[in-house]
TORGUNU-368230 format. One line per field, with one value per residue (C-alpha): residue number from 1; x, y, z. Coordinates in steps of 0.02 Angstrom, whole numbers, plus 50000, padded with zeros to 5 digits. Layout:
N
i	[NUM_...]
east	[X_...]
north	[Y_...]
up	[Z_...]
//
This chain:
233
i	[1_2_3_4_5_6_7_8_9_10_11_12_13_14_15_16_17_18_19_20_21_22_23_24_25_26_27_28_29_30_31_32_33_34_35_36_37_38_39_40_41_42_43_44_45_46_47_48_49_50_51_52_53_54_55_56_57_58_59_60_61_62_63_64_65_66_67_68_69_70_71_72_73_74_75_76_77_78_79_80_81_82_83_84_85_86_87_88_89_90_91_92_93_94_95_96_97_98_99_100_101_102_103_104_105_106_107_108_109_110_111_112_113_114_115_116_117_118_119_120_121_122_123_124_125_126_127_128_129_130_131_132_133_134_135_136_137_138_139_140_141_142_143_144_145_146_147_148_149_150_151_152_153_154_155_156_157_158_159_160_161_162_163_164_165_166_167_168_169_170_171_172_173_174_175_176_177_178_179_180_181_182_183_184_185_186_187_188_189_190_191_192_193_194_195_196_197_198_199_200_201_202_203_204_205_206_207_208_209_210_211_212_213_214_215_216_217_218_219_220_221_222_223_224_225_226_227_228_229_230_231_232_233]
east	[56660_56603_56597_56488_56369_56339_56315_56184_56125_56095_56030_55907_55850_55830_55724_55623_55604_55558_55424_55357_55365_55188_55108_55201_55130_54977_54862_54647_54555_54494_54286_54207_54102_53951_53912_53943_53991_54187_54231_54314_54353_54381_54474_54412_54526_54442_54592_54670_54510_54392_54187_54027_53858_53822_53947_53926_53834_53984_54089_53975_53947_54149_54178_54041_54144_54319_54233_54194_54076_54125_54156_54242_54261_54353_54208_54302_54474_54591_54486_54324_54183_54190_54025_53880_53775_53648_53751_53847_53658_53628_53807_53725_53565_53619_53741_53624_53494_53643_53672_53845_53905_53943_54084_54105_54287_54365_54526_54584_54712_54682_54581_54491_54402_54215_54092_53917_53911_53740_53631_53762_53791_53987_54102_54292_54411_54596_54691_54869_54893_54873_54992_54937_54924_54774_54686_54604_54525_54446_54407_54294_54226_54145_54091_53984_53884_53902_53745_53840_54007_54150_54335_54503_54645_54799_54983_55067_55166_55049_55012_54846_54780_54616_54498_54387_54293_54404_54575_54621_54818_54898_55025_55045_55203_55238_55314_55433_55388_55196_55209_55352_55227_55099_55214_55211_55037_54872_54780_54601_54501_54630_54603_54748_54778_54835_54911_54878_55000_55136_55080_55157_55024_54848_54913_54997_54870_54735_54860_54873_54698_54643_54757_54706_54538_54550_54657_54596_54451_54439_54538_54556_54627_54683_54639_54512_54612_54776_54653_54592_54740_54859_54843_54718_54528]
north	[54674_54829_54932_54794_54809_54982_54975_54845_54953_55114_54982_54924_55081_55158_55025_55038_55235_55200_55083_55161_55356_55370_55271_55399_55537_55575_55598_55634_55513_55571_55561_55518_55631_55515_55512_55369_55271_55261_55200_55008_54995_54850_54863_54756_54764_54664_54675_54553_54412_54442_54375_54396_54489_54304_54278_54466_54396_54311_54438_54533_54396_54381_54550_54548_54416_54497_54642_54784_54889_54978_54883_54984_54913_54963_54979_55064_55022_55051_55181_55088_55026_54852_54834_54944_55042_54931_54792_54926_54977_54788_54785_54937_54889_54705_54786_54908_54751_54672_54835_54857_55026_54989_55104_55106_55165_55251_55208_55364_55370_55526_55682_55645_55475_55500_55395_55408_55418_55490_55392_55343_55421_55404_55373_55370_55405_55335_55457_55410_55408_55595_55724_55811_55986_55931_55815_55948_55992_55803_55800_55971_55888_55723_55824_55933_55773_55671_55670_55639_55638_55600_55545_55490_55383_55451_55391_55416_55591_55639_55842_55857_56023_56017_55971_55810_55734_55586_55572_55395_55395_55224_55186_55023_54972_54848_54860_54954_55088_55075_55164_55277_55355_55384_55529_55605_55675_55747_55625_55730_55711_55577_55382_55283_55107_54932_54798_54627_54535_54640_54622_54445_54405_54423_54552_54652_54666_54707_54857_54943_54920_54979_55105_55187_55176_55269_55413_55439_55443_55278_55116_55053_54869_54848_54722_54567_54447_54477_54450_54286_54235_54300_54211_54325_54269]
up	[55603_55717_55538_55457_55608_55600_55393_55412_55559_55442_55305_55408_55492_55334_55261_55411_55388_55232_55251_55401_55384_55303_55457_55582_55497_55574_55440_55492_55409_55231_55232_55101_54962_54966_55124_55218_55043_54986_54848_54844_54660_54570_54392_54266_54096_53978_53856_54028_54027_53885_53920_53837_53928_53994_54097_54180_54331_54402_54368_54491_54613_54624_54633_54764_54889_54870_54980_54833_54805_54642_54485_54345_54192_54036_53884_53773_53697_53537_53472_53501_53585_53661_53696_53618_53717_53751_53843_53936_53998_54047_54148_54215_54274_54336_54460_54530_54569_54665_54769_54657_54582_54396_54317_54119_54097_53924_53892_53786_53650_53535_53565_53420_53523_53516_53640_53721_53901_53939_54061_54171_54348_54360_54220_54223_54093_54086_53993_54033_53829_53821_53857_54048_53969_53872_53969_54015_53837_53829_54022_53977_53808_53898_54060_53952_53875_54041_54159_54301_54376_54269_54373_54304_54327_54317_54347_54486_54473_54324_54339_54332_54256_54288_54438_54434_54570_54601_54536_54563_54576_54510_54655_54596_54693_54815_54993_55025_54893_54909_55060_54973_54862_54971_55016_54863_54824_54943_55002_55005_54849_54777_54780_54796_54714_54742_54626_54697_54593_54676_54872_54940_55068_55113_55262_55166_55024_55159_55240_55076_55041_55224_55227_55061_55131_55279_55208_55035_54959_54948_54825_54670_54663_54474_54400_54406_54309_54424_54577_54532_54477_54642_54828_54886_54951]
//
């Protein structure tokens, strides 16, 4: 009995560890490089919940009462555009009237994907589907045309070989391991992110998502459809 006490002891402790190494770690606060605005992302994959341009304004008005102020949204997909430039334009310009960031996003499958994204202040390209060692080739390609700032998203673990602006790492993992990975990559000039269809409550959604916050540059909560659908206001 004494033996089973101790082994659920050590079991317990180590869970603990764990799950609370990464909040003993005293880690400064990461600013942000706007300024007093950080990034809180919201993921919209339209391949998840499909709409047309008319239904756009409550997509922002939603995204507006879950508490973000980014909305990133995958226009590009299997080779193609989803929407054509225009419409990507209106997505554009309605957010900006309701004080939200709008984010087209690329999701990239060959280096041979061709898209326009002039006019746009902050793109991001998801290019998971292409081997590390030449991301950077395609990352170099869209910068050139891009009249702003271009980030990525990248799995967690990913090398990256080259140096965007934001590198938002996908630690889409739910407690105990959430916290697991955030001890596996620098913080500074890295955005961490949050699955809510993994987290079991509203407190321990808002932890990740505060946490993340406060020591990266900023969050990414993938994706809209899993929000609306999970517990969370």
């Amino acid at each position: 009995m004494q033996k089973r006490r101790q082994k659920l002891t050590v079991i317990i402790v180590t869970l603990a560890l764990v799950v609370f190494i990464p909040l003993l770690i005293v880690l400064p606060p990461v600013p942000s490089i706007y300024g007093s605005f950080k990034p809180v992302i919201l993921y919209y994959d339209y391949e998840n919940l499909p709409f047309n341009a008319t239904q756009f304004p409550g997509i922002v008005n939603s995204t507006l009462q879950h508490h973000f102020n980014v909305l990133m949204l995958v226009v590009y997909f299997d080779h193609k555009m989803i929407f054509n430039q225009s419409t990507i334009e209106y997505f554009y310009s309605y957010s900006i009237s309701k004080n939200l960031t709008f984010v087209p996003s690329y999701y990239i499958e060959s280096l041979t994907d061709r898209f326009n994204v002039s006019g746009f202040p902050w793109v991001n390209l998801d290019l998971e589907r292409i081997a590390p060692n030449r991301q950077s080739f395609f990352y170099t390609r869209v910068e050139a045309q891009s009249s702003g700032m271009v980030s990525v998203t990248s799995p967690y673990a990913q090398p990256v070989y080259y140096s965007p602006p934001i590198d938002i790492v996908e630690t889409y993992s739910s407690t105990p391991w959430f916290w697991f990975l955030q001890l596996g990559y620098w913080h500074p000039g890295h955005i961490c992110s949050v699955a809510s269809w993994l987290v079991k409550s509203q407190q321990e959604y808002d932890f990740e998502k505060n946490y993340c916050l406060k020591y990266t540059g900023g969050v990414m909560v993938f994706d809209y459809s899993n929000l609306l659908k999970s517990h969370l206001n």
